[in-house]
C-alpha positions as CSV (number, residue, x, y, z in Angstrom):
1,X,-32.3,29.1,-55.7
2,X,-33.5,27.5,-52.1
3,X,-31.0,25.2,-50.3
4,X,-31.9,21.3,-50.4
5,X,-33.0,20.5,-47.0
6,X,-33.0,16.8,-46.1
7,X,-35.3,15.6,-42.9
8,X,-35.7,19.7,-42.4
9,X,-32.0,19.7,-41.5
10,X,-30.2,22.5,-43.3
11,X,-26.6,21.2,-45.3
12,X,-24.8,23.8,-42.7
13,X,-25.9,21.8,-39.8
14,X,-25.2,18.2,-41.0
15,X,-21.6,19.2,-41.6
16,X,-21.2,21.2,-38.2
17,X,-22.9,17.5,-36.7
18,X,-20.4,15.8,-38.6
19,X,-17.5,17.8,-37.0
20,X,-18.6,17.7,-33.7
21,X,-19.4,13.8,-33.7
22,X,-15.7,13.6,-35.0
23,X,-14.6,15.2,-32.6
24,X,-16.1,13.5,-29.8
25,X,-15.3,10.5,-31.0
26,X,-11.7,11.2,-30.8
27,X,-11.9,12.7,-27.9
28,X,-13.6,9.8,-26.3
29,X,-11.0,7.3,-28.0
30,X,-8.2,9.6,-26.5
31,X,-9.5,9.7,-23.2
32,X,-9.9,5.4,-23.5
33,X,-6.3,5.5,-24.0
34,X,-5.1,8.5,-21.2
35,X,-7.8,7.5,-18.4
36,X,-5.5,6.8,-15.7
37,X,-3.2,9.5,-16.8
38,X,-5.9,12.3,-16.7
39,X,-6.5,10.4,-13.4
40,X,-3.0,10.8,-11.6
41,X,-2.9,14.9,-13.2
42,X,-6.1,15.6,-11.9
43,X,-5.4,13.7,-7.8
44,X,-1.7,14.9,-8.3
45,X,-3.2,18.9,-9.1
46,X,-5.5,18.6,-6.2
47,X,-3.1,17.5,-3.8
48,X,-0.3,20.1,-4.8
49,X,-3.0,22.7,-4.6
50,X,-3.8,22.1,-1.2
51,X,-0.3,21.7,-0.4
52,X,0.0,25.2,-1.8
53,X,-2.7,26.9,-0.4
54,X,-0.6,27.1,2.9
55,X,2.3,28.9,1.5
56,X,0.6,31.5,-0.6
57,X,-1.0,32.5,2.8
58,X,2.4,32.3,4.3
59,X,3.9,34.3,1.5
60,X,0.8,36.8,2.0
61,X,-1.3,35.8,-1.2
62,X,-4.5,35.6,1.2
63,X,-7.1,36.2,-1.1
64,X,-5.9,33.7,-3.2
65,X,-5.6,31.6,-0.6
66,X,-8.8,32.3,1.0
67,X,-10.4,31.4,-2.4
68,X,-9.0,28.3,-2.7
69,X,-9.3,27.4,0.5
70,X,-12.9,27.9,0.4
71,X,-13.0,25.9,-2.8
72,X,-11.7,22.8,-1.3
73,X,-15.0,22.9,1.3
74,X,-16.7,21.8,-1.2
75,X,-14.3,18.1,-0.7
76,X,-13.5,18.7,2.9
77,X,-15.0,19.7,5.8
78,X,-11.8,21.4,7.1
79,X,-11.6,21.1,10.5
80,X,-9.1,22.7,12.1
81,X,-8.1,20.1,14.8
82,X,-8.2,17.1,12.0
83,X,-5.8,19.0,9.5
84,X,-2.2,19.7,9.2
85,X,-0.5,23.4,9.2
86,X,2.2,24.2,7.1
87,X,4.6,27.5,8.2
88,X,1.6,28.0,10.3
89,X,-1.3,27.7,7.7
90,X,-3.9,25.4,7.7
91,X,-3.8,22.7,4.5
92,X,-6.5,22.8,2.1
93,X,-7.7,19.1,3.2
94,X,-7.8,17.2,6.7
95,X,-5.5,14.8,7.7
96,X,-7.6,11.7,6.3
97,X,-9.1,13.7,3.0
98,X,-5.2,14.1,2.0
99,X,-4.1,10.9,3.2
100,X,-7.2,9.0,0.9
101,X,-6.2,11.4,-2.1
102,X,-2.6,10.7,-1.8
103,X,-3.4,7.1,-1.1
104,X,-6.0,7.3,-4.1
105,X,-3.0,9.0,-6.3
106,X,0.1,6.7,-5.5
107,X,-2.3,3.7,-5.9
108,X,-2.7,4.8,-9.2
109,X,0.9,5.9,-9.9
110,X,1.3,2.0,-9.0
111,X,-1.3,0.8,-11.2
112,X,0.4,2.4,-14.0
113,X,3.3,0.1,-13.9
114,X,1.5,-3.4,-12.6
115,X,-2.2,-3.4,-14.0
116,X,-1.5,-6.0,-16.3
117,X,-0.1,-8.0,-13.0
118,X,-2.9,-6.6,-10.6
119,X,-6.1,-8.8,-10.2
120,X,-9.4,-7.0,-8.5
121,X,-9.8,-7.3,-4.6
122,X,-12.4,-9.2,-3.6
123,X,-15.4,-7.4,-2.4
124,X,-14.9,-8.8,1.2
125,X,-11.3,-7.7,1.4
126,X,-12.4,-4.0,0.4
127,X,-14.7,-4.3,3.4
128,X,-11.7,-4.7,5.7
129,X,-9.6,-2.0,3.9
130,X,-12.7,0.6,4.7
131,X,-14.1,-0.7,8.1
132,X,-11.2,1.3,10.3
133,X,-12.5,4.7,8.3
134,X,-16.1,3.6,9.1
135,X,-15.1,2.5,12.9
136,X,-12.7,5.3,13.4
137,X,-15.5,8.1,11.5
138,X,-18.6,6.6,12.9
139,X,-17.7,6.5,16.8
140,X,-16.0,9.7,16.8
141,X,-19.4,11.4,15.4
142,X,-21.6,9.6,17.9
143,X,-19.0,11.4,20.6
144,X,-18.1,7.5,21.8
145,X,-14.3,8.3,21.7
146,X,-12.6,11.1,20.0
147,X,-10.2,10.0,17.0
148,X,-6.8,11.9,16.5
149,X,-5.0,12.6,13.3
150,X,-2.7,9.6,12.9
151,X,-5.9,7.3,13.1
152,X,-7.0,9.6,10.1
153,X,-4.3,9.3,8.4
154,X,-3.9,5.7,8.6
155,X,-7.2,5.1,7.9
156,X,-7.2,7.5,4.9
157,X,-4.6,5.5,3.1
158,X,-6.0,2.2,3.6
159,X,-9.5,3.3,2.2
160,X,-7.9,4.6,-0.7
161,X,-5.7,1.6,-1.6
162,X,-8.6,-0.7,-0.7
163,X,-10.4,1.7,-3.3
164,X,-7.6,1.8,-5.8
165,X,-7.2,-2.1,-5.1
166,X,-10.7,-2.7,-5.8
167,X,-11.8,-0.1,-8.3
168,X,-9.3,0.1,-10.8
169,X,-8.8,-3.3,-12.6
170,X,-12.3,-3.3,-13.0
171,X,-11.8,0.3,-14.8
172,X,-9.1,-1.2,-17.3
173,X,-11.3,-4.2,-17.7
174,X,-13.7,-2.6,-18.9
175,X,-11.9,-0.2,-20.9
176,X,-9.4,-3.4,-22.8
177,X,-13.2,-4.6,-24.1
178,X,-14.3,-1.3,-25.1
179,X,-13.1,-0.8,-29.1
180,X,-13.0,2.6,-29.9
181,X,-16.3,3.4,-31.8
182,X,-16.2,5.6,-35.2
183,X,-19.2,7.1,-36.6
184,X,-19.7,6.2,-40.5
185,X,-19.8,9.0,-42.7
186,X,-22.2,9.4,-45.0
């Protein structure tokens, strides 16, 4: 006996299309609900990891290390004058790369507890949260001055709670008028 084929789509791969729209679907309604928590694991995991990376050299775990290390180029330029050193080791990120992840990551800790108390910044406040970064980045790389790793720091965290300020009631905004959608089953 042949097998019914509807549209020239075999019974097999309606149900497997089924599952997997299920699936996404819940996934996609979980990840509506845990946004800002997959948020603060994923900035909390990167910070601890570059935090790390010092101390597995330290504890001889170089090629470890090393690896990571060269992972985090990919985020950070690494310079070895802008970073700090932990028992002698250079961190994974610079001085302002950790400071705006960190800033990024508490910001968001915070938003946890207040975002129903937390309106948006206004666009020309941001602007003064990130013009230090941009004044402190943009004359050191035309050689006009040269900046130093407390201005990096400093103007890390602001740009990342200026972000974080700005970004993220916006995000949950959006997110409060999104209603999870379920596919109909046939």
């Amino acid at each position: 006996m042949q097998p019914i084929y509807h549209d020239g789509i075999a019974p097999w791969r309606r149900q497997v299309s089924r599952y997997m729209t299920s699936r996404l679907a819940a996934f996609s309604d979980w990840l509506l609900l845990h946004w800002l928590g997959v948020l603060n694991w994923t900035l909390g995991l990167v910070l601890l990891v570059a935090l790390l990376t010092p101390v597995l050299a330290y504890l001889g775990v170089e090629p470890l290390a090393g690896q990571i290390f060269r992972a985090y180029h990919a985020i950070c330029e690494q310079i070895p004058s802008h970073s700090f050193y932990i028992l002698g080791h250079q961190v994974a990120l610079c001085a302002r790369n950790f400071s705006l992840y960190f800033a990024i990551w508490a910001g968001t800790m915070l938003f946890r507890f207040a975002r129903r108390h937390i309106h948006p910044l206004k666009w020309y406040w941001l602007v003064l949260f990130l013009l230090p970064m941009a004044l402190d980045g943009g004359t050191q790389m035309f050689g006009w001055r040269e900046s130093n790793v407390y201005l990096r720091v400093i103007t890390g965290l602001l740009f990342g709670f200026g972000i974080c300020w700005f970004a993220l009631p916006f995000v949950q905004e959006a997110i409060d008028e999104t209603a999870p959608v379920r596919p109909q089953r046939a």
